[in-house]
N, C-alpha and C positions, 0 to 999 in steps of 0.2 A: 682203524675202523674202515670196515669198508665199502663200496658204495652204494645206497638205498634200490632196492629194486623198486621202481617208481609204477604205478596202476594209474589207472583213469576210471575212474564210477561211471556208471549208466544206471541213470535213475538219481534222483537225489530228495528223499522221502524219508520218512520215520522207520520203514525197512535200512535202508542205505546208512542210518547214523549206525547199526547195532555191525553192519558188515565194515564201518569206520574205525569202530571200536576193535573189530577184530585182525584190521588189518596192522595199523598200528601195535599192537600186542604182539605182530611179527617185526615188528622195526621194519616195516615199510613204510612208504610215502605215497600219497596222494596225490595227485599234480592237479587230478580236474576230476567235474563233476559233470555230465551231462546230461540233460533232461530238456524236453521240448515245450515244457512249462517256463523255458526261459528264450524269452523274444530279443534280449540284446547280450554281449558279451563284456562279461566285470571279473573280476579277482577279488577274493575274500578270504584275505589268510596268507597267502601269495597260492591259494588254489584258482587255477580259472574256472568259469560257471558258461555254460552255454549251449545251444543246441545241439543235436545228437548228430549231427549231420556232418557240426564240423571236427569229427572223428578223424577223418579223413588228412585233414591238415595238423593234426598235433600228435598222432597217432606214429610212435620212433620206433626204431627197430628194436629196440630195449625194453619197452613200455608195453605192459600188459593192462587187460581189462579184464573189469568185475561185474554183472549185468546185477546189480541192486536194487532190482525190483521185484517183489514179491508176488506178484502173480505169475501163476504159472504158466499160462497161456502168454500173457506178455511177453515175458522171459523167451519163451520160444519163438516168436513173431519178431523180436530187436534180434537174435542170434541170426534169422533168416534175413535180416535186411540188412545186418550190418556183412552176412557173406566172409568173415575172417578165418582163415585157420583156425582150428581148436586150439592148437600150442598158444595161440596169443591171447589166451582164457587165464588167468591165474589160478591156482586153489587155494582157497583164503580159510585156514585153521586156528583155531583161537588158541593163547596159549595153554589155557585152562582145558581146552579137552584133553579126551584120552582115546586115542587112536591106536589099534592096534597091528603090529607091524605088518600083519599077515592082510591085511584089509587094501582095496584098493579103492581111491577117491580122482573121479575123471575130473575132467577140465572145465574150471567156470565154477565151479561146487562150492560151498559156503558153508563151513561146520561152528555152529557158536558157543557163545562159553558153555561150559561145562556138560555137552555134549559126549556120548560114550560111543565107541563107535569098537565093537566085539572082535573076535578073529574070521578071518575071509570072508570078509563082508564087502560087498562088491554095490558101490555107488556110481552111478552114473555121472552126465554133463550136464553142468548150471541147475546141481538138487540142491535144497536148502534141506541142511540138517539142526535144527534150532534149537535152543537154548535148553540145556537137562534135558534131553533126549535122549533115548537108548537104543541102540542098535543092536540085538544080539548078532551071536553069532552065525553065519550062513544065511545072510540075509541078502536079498538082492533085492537092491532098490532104485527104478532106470529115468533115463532124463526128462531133466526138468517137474520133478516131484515137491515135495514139501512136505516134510516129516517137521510139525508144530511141537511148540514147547512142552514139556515133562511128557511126549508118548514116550510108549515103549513097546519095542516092534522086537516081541521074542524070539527065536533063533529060528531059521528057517523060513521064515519069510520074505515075501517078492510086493513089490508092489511098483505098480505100470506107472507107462508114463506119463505125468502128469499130472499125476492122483497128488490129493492135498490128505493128509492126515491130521484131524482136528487138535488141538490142545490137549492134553492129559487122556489121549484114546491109549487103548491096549488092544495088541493084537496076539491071539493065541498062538505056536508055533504052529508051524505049517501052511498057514495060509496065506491063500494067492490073490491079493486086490489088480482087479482091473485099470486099463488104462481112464485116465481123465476121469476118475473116480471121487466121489468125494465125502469122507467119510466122517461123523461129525465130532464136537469136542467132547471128550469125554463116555465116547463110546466104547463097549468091550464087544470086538469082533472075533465071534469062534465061527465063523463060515466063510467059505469062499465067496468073494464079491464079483459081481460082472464090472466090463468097462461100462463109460460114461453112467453111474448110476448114484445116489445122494442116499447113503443112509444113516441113522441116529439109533441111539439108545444103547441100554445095557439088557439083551444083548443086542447087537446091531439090527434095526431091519431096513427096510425098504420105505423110501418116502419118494423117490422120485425117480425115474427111467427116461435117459432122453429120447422122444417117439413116442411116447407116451401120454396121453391127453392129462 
């Protein structure tokens, strides 16, 4: 057998247990947990637990990270402080999904169980693609997004960076969601969405604009 490719979490939350789950399910190993909600340094498991800071000292040339934490905005603010190469991002795929070979998944990305992910389908860095989701095909979806549990984002669609796609939303082919978007659970979107904009229902509309009173 041979040797564990070993990660370090950033973030250590109810996000982080499900990217736990999925790392393991690759026979990786965990070595540490980092999160700034932790003020002294312990081992739990013989995993170490400690500030995000001190990256820095345990971080090998072997040892990749996972940013596991689910806000999207977050997620991108730890990517810019921590300043690492991309390559030293893992891509953490459950074994339960279904990836298709023609698909491309960038660096730091997080696809969880039973997630679908169609032919040339182009994901971006540190997206979460979450549990029984669907990707069709021809889908392009860019960093740091967040594609929620049972959507399904039919072929030909794009959606920006940042944008959160709600729980059980549907997206018709073709359309194009803005950046920092945020679109709600359970929504069925047959229209092109602007960036930074919050919208709800079946079919999608408008509830919030940022700049707007």
């Amino acid at each position: 057998m041979g040797i564990l490719e070993r990660i370090i979490l950033i973030g250590d939350s109810g996000h982080s247990k499900v990217i736990e789950d999925s790392i393991r399910s690759q026979n990786r190993v965990i070595i540490a947990k980092l999160d700034d909600k932790y003020n002294k340094n312990t081992y739990e498991h013989q995993v170490f637990k400690g500030p995000i800071h001190l990256i820095k000292e345990i971080l090998e040339d072997d040892v990749m990270v996972v940013i596991a934490i689910g806000s999207n905005s977050v997620r991108k603010q730890i990517v810019e402080r921590l300043a690492l190469p991309k390559e030293k991002y893992a891509k953490v795929i459950h074994n339960s999904a279904i990836i298709s070979n023609s698909s491309n998944i960038g660096f730091g990305t997080v696809v969880m169980p039973g997630a679908v992910v169609n032919a040339d389908v182009s994901i971006g860095n540190h997206t979460i693609i979450n549990t029984n989701s669907v990707i069709e095909h021809d889908c392009v979806i860019e960093d740091f997004a967040h594609v929620s549990p049972a959507t399904i984002l039919t072929g030909n669609v794009k959606v920006g960076e940042g944008s959160h796609i709600g729980a059980g939303a549907t997206v018709i082919p073709g359309i194009e969601i803005g950046a920092w978007t945020n679109i709600g659970a359970g929504s069925a979107v047959i229209s092109n969405i602007e960036s930074n904009t919050t919208v709800v229902g079946v079919p999608a509309r408008l509830i919030e604009k940022e700049g707007l009173a």
